[in-house]
Structure formats: structure tokens, C-alpha cells
PDB file of N, CA, C and O in Angstrom:
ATOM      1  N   UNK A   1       0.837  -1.178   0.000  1.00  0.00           N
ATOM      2  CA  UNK A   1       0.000   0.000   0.000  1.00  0.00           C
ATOM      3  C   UNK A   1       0.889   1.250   0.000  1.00  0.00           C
ATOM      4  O   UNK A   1       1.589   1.519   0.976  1.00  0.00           O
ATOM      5  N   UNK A   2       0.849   2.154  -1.309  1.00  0.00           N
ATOM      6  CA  UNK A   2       1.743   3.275  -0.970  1.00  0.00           C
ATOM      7  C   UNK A   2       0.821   4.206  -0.013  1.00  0.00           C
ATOM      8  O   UNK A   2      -0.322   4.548  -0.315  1.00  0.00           O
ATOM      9  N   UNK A   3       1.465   4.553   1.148  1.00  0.00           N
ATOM     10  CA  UNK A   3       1.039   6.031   1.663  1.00  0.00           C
ATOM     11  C   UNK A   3       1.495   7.389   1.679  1.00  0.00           C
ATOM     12  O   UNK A   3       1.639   8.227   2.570  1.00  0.00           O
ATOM     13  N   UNK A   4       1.754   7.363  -0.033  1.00  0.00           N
ATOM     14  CA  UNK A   4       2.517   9.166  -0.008  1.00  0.00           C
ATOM     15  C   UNK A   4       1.110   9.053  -1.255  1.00  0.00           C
ATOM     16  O   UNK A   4       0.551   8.061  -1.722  1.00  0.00           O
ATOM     17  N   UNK A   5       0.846  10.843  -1.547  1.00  0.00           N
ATOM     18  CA  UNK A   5       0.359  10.778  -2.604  1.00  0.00           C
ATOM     19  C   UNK A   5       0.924  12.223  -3.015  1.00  0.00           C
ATOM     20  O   UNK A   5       1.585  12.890  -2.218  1.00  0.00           O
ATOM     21  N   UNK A   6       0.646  12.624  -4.201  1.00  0.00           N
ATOM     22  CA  UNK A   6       1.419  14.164  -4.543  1.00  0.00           C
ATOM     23  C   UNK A   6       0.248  15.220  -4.728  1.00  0.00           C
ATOM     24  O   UNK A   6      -0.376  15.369  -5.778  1.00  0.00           O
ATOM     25  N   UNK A   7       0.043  15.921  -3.570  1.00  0.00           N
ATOM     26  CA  UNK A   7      -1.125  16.979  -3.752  1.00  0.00           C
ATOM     27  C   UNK A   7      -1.291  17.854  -4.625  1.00  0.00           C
ATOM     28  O   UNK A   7      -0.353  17.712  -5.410  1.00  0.00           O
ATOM     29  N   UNK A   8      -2.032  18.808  -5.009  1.00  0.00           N
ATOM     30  CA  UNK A   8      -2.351  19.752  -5.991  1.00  0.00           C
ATOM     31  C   UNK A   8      -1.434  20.939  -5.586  1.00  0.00           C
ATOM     32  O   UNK A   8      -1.512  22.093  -6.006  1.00  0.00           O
ATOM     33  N   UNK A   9      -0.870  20.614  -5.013  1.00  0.00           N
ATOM     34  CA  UNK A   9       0.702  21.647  -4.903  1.00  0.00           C
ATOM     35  C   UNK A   9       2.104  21.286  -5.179  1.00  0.00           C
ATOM     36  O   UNK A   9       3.168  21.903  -5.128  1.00  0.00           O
ATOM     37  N   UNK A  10       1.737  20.016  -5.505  1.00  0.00           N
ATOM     38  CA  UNK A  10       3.409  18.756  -5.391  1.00  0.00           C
ATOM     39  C   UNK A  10       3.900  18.297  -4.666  1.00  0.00           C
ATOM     40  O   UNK A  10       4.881  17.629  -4.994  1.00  0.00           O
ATOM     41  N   UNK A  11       3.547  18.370  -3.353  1.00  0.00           N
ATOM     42  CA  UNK A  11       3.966  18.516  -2.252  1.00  0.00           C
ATOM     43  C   UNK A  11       3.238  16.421  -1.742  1.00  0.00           C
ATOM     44  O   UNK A  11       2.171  15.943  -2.126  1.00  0.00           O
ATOM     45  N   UNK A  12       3.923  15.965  -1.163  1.00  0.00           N
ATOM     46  CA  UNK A  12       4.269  14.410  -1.009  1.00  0.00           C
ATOM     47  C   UNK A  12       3.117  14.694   0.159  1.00  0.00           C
ATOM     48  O   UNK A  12       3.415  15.346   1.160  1.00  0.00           O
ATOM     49  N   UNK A  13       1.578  14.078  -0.071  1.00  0.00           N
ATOM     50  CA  UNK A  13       1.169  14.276   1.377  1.00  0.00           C
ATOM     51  C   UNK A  13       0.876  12.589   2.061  1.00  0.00           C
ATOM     52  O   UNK A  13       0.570  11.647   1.330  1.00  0.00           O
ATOM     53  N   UNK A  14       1.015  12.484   3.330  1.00  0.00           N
ATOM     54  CA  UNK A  14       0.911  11.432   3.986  1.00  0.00           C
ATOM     55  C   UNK A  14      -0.843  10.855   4.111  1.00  0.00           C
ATOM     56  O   UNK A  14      -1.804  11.284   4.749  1.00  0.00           O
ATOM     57  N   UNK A  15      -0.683   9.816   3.264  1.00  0.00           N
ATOM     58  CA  UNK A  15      -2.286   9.180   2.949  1.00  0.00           C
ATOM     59  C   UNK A  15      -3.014   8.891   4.433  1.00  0.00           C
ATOM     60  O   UNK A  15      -4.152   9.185   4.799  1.00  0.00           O
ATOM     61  N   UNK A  16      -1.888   8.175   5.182  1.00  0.00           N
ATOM     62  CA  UNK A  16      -2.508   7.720   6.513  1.00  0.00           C
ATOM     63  C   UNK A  16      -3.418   8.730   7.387  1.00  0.00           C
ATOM     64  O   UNK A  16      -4.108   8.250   8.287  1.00  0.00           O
ATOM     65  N   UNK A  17      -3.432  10.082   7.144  1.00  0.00           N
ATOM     66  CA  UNK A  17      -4.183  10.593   8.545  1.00  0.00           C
ATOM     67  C   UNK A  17      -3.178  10.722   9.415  1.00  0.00           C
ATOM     68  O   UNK A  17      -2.000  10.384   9.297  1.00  0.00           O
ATOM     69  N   UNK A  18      -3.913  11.400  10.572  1.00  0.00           N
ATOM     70  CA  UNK A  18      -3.034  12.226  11.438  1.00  0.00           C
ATOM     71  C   UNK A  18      -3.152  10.870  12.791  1.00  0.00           C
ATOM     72  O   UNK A  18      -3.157  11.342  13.929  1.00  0.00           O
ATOM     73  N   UNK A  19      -3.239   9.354  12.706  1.00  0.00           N
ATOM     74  CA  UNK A  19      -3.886   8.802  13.333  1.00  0.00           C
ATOM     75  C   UNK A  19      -3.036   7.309  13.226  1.00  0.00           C
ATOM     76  O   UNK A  19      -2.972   6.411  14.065  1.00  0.00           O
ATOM     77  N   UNK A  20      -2.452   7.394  11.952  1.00  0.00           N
ATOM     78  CA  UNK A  20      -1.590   6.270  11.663  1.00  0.00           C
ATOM     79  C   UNK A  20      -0.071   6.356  12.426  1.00  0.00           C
ATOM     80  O   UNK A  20       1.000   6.717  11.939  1.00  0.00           O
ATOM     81  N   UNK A  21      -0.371   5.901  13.771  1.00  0.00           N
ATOM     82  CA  UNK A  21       0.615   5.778  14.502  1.00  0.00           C
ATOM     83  C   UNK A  21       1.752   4.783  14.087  1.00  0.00           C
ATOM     84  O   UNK A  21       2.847   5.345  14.086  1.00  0.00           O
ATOM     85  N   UNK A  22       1.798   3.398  13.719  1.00  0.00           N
ATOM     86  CA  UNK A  22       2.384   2.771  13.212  1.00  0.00           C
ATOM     87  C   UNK A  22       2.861   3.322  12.130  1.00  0.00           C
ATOM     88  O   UNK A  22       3.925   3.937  12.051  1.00  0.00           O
ATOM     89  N   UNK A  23       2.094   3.118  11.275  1.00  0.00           N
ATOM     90  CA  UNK A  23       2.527   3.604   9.529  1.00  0.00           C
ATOM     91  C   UNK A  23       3.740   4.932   9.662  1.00  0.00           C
ATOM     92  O   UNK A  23       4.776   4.800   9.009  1.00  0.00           O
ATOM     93  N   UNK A  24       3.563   6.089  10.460  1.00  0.00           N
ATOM     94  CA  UNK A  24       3.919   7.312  10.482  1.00  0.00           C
ATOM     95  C   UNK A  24       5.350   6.562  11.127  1.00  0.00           C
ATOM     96  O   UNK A  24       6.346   6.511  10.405  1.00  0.00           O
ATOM     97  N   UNK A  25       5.375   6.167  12.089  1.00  0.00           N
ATOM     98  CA  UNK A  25       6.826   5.548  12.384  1.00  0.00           C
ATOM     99  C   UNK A  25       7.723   4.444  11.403  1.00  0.00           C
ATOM    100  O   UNK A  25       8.932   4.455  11.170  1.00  0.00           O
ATOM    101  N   UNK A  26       6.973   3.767  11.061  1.00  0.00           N
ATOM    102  CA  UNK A  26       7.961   2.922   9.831  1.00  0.00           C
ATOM    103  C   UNK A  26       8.408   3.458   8.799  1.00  0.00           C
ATOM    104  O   UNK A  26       9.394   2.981   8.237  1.00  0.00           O
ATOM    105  N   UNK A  27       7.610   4.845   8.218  1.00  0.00           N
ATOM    106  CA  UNK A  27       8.131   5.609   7.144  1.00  0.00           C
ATOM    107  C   UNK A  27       9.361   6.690   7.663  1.00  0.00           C
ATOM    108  O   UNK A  27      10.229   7.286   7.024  1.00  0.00           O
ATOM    109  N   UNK A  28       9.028   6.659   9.110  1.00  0.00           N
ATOM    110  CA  UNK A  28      10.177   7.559   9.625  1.00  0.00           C
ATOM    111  C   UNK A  28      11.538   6.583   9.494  1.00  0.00           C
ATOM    112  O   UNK A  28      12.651   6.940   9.109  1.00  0.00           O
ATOM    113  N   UNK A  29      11.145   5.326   9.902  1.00  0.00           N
ATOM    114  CA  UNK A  29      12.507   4.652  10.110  1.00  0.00           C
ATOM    115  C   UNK A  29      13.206   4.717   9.128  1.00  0.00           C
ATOM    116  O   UNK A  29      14.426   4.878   9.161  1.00  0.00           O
ATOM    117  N   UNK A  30      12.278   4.556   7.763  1.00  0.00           N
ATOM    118  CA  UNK A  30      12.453   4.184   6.400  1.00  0.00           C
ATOM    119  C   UNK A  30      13.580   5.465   5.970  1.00  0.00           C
ATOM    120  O   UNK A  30      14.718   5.256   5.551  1.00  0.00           O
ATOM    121  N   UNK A  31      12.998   6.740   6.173  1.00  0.00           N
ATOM    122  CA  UNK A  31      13.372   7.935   6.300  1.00  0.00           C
ATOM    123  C   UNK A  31      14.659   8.207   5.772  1.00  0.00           C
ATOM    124  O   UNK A  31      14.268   9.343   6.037  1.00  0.00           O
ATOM    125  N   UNK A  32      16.476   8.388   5.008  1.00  0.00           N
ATOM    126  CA  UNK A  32      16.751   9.127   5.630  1.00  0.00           C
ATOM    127  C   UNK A  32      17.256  10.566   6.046  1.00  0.00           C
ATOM    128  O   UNK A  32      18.343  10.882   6.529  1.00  0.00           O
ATOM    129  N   UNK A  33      16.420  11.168   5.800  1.00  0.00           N
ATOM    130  CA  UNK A  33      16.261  12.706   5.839  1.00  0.00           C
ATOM    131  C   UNK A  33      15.306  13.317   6.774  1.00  0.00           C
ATOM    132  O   UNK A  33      14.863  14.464   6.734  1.00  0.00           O
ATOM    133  N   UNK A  34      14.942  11.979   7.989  1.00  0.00           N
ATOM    134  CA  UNK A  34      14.243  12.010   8.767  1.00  0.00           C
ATOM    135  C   UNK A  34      14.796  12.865  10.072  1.00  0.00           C
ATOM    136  O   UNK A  34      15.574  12.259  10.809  1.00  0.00           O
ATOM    137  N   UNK A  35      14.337  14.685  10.524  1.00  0.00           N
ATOM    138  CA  UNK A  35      15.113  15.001  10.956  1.00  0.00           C
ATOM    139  C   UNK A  35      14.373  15.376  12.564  1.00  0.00           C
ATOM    140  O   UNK A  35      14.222  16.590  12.427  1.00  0.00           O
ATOM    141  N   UNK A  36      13.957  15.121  13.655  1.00  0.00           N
ATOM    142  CA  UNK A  36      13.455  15.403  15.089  1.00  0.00           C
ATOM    143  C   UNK A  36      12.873  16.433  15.048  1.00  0.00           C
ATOM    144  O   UNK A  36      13.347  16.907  14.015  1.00  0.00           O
ATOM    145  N   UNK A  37      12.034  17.302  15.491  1.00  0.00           N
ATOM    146  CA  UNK A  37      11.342  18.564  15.681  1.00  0.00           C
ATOM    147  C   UNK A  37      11.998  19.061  17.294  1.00  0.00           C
ATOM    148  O   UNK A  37      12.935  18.617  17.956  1.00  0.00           O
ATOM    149  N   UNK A  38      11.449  19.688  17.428  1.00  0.00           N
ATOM    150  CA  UNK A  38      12.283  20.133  18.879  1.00  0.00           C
ATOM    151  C   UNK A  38      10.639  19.481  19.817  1.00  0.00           C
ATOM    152  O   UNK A  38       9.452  19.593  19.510  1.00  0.00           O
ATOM    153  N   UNK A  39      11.288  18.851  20.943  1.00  0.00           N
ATOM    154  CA  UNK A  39      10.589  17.680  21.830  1.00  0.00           C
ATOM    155  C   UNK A  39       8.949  18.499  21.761  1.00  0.00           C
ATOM    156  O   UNK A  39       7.945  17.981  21.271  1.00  0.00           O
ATOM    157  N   UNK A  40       9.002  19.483  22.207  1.00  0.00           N
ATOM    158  CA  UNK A  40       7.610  20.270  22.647  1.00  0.00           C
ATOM    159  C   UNK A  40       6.401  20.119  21.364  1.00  0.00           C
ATOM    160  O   UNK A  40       5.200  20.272  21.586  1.00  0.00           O
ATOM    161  N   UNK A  41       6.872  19.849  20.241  1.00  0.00           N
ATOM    162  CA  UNK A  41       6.558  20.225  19.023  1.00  0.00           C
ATOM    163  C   UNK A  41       6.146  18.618  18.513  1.00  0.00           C
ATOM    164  O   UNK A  41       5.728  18.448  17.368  1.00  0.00           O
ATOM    165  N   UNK A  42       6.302  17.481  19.457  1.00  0.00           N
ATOM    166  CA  UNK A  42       6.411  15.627  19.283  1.00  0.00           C
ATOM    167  C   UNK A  42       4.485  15.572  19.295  1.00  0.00           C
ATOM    168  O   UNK A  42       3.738  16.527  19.508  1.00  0.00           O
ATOM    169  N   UNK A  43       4.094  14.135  18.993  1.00  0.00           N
ATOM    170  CA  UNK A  43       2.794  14.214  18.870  1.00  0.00           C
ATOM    171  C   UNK A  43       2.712  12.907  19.286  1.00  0.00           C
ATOM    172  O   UNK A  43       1.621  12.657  19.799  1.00  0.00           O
ATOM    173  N   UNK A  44       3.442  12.032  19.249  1.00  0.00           N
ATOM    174  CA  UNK A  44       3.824  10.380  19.145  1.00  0.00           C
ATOM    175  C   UNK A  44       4.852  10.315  19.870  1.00  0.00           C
ATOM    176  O   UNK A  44       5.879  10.975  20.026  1.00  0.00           O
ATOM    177  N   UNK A  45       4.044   8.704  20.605  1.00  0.00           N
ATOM    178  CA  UNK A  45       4.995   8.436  21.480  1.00  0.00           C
ATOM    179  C   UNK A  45       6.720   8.078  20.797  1.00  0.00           C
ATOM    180  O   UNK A  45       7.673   8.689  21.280  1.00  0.00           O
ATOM    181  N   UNK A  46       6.882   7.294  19.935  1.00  0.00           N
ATOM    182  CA  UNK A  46       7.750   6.991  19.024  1.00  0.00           C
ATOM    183  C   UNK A  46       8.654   8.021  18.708  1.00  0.00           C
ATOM    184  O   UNK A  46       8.352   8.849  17.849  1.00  0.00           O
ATOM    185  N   UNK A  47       9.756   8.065  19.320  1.00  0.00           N
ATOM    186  CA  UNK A  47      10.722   9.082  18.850  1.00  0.00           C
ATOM    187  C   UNK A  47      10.974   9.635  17.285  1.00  0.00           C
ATOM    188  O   UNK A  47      11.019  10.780  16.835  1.00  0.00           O
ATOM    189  N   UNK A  48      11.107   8.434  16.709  1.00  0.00           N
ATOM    190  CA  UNK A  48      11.187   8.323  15.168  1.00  0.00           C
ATOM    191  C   UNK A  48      10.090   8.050  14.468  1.00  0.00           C
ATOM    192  O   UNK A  48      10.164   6.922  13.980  1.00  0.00           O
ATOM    193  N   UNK A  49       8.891   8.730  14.159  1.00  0.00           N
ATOM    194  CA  UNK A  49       7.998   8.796  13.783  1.00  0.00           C
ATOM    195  C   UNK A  49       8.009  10.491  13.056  1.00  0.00           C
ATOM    196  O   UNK A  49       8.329  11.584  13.521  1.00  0.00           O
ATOM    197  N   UNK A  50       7.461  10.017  11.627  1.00  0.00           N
ATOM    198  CA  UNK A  50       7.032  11.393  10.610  1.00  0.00           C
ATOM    199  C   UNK A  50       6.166  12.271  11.290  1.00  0.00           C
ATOM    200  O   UNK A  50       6.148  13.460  10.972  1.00  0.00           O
ATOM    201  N   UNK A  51       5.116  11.631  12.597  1.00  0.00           N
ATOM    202  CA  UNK A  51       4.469  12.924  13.321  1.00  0.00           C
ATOM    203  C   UNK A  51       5.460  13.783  14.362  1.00  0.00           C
ATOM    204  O   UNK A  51       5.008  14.672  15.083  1.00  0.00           O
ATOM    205  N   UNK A  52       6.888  13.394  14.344  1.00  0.00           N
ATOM    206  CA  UNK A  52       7.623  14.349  15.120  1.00  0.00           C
ATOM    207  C   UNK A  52       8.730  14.736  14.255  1.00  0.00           C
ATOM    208  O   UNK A  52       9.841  14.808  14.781  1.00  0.00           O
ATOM    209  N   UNK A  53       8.621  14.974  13.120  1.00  0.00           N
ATOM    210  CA  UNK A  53       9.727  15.381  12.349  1.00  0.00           C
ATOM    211  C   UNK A  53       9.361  17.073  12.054  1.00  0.00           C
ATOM    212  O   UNK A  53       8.294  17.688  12.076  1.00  0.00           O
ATOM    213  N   UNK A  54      10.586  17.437  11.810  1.00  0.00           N
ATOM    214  CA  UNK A  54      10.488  18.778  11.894  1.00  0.00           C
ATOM    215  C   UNK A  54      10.561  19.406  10.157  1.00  0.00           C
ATOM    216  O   UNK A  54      10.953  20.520   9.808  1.00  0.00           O
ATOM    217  N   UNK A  55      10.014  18.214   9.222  1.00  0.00           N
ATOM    218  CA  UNK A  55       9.829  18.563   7.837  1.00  0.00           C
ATOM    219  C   UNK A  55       8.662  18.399   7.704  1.00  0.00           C
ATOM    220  O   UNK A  55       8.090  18.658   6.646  1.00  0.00           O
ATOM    221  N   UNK A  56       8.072  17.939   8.740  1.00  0.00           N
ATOM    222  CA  UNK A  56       5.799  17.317   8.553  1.00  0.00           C
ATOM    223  C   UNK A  56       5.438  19.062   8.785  1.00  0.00           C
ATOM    224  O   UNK A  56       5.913  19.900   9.551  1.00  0.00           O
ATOM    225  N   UNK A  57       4.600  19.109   7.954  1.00  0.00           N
ATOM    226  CA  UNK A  57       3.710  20.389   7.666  1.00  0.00           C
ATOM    227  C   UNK A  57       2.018  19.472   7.780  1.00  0.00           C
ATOM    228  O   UNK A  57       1.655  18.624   6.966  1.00  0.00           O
ATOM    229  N   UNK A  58       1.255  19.912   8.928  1.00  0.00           N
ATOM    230  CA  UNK A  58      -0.067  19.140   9.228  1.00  0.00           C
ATOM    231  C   UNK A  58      -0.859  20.009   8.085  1.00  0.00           C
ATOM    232  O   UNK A  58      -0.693  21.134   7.613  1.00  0.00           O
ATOM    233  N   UNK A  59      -1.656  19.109   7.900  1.00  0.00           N
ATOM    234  CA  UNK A  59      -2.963  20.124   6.920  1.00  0.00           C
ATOM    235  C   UNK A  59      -4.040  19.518   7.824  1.00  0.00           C
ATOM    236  O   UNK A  59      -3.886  18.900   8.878  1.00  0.00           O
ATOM    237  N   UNK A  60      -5.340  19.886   7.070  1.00  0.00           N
ATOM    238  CA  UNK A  60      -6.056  19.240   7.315  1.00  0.00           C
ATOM    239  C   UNK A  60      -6.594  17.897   8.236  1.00  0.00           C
ATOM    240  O   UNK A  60      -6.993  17.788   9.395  1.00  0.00           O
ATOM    241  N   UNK A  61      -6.391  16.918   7.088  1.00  0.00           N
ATOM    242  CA  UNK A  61      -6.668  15.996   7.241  1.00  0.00           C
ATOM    243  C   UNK A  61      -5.255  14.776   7.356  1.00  0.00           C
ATOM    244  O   UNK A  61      -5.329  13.564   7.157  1.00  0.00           O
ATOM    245  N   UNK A  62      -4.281  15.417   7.659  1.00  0.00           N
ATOM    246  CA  UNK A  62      -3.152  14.606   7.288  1.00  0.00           C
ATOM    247  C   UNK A  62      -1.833  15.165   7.580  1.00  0.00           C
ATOM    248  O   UNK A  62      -1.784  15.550   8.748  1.00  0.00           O
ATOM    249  N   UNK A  63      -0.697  15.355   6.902  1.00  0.00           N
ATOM    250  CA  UNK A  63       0.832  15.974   6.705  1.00  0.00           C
ATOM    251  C   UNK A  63       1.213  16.165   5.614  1.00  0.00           C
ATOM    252  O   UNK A  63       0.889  15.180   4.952  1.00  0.00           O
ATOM    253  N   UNK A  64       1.878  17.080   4.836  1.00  0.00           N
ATOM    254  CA  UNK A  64       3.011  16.931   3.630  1.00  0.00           C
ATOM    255  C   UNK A  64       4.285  16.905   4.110  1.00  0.00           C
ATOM    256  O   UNK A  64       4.549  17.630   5.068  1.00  0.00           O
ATOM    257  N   UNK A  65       5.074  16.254   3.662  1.00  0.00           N
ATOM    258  CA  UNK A  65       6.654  16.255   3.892  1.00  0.00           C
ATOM    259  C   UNK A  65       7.163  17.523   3.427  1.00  0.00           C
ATOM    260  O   UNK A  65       6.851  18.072   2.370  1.00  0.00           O
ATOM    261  N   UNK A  66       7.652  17.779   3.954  1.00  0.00           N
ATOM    262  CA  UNK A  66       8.682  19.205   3.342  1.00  0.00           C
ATOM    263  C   UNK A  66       9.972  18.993   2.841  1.00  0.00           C
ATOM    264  O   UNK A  66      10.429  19.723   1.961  1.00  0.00           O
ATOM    265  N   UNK A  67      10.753  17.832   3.439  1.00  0.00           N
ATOM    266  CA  UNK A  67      11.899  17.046   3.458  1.00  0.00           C
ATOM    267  C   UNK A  67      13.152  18.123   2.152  1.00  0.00           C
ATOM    268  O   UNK A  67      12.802  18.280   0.983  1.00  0.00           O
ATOM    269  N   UNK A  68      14.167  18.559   2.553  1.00  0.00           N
ATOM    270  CA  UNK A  68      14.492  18.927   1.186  1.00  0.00           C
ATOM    271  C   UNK A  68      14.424  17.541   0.217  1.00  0.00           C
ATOM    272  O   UNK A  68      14.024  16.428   0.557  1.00  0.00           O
ATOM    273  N   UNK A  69      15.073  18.076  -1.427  1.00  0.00           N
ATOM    274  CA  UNK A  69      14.978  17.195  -2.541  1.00  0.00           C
ATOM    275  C   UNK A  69      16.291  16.402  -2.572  1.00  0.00           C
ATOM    276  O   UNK A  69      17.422  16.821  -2.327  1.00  0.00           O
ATOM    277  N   UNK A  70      15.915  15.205  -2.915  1.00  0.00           N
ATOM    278  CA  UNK A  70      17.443  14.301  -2.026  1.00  0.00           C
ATOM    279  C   UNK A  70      18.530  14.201  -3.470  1.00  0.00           C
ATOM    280  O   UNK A  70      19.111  13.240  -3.973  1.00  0.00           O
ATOM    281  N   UNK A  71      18.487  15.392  -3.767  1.00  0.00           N
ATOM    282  CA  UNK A  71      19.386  14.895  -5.062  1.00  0.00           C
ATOM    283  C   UNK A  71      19.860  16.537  -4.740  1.00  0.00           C
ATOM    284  O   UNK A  71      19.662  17.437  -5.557  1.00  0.00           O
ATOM    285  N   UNK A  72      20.332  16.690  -3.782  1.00  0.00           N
ATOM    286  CA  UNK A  72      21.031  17.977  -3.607  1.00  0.00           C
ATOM    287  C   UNK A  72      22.658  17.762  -2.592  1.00  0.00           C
ATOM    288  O   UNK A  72      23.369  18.738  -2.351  1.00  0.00           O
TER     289      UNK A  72
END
């Protein structure tokens, strides 16, 4: 199951919801440009989880990665 999709901005958004506790951590592990948010700013228990990264931009219903472009 992919859970990225590319929004009407380009921008990589996270399919799972703001709710996919698991999922949000295995893509972090997966990660690596996966970078910590500062602690206050965490949402999940999981240290390494995309809901505490400091490239997740929340929308709505979900996150986009901000991640820079890995070919830099």
C-alpha cells in the first residue's frame, strides 16, 4: 500500500491521517532525511515517527513532507 500521494501543490502528502501511529513511524525509520522537531513540538509516542519530524507540515486531514529534494 503506498502512503505518499502528490497533492495539488506537489507537495508528497501522507495518505494515513493524522492517526496512523504505526505507519507514520515505519516511514520515519524508512526515512533518511528524517530530521526530530524540537521535543515540545512531538505528537507520538515513538521518537522516530514522521508525526515528530520537523519537515511534517499538518494540513487538514493529514501531513506533507517538506523534506528537502534528495538529489542535492
Amino acid at each position: 500500500m503506498d502512503l505518499w500521494r502528490t497533492d495539488r501543490n506537489g507537495n508528497r502528502e501522507f495518505t494515513g491521517g493524522k492517526e496512523s501511529w504505526e505507519a507514520a513511524a515505519l516511514q520515519a525509520k524508512l526515512c533518511r532525511l528524517f530530521c526530530p522537531d524540537v521535543e515540545e513540538e512531538w505528537v507520538a509516542d515513538d521518537d522516530r515517527s514522521c508525526y515528530n519530524c520537523r519537515f511534517r507540515r499538518w494540513t487538514a486531514a493529514s501531513f506533507v513532507c517538506k523534506s528537502p529534494p534528495t538529489n542535492i
